[in-house]
C-alpha positions in Angstrom: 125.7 113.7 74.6 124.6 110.0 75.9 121.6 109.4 77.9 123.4 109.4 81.0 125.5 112.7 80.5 122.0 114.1 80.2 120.2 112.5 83.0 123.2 113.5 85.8 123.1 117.1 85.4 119.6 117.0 86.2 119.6 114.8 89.1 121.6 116.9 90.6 120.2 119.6 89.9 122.7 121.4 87.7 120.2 121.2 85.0 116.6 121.7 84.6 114.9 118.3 84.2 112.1 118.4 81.6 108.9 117.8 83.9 108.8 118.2 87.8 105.7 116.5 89.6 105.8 119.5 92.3 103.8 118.8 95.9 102.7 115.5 95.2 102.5 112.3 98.0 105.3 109.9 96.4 104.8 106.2 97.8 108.0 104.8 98.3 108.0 101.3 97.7 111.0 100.8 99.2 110.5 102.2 103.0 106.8 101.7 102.9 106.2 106.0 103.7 104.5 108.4 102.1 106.8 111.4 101.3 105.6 115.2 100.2 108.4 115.3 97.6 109.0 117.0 94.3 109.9 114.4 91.1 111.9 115.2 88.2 112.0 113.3 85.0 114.5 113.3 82.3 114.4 112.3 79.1 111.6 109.7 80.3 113.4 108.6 83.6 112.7 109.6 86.7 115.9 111.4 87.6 115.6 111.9 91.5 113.5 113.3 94.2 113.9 116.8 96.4 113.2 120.2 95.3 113.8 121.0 91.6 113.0 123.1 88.9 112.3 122.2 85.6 111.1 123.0 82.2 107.6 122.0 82.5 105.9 121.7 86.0 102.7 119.8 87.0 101.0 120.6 90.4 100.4 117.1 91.5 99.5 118.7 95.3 97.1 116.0 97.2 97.6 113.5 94.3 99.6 110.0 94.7 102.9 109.6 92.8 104.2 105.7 93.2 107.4 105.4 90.9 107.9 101.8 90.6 104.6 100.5 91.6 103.4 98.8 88.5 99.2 97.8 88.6 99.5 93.5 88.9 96.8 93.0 85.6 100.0 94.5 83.6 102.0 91.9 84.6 99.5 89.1 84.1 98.5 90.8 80.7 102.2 90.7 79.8 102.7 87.0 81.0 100.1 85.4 79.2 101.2 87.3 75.8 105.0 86.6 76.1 105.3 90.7 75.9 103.3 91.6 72.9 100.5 93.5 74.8 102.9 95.4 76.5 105.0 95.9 73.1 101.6 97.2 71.8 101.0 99.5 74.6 104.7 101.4 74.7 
């Protein structure tokens, strides 16, 4: 099965995703709101946002989830070692 004839299922919710962040604050980067959302994560991706169920679950409830929000030293770490830090890290 590809990666993306996993990842579907799941985001729909026809399958169960492999971690849920349940009850967390999810900061979306995109509207600039604070939403009390489930996350579900697939095969390392984050697969969608709602109310799912999955095989593991983590109570993030009162904690900060910010998918796509990436801390700036990263970037500047990565810059000045054309990638190799980051390389390193992953």
């Amino acid at each position: 099965m590809s990666d993306l004839a996993a990842l579907i299922p799941a985001a729909r919710g026809k399958a169960p995703a492999d971690l849920i962040l349940k009850g967390g604050w999810v900061v979306n980067v995109f509207s600039g709101k604070l939403e009390k959302i489930d996350l579900a994560i697939k095969n390392g991706i984050i697969v969608g946002l709602g109310h799912y169920s999955g095989k593991d679950e983590l109570d993030v409830s009162g904690g900060y989830v910010s998918p796509g929000l990436i801390e700036p030293r990263v970037i500047l770490a990565t810059a000045w070692s054309g990638g190799s830090v980051l390389k390193e890290a992953l």
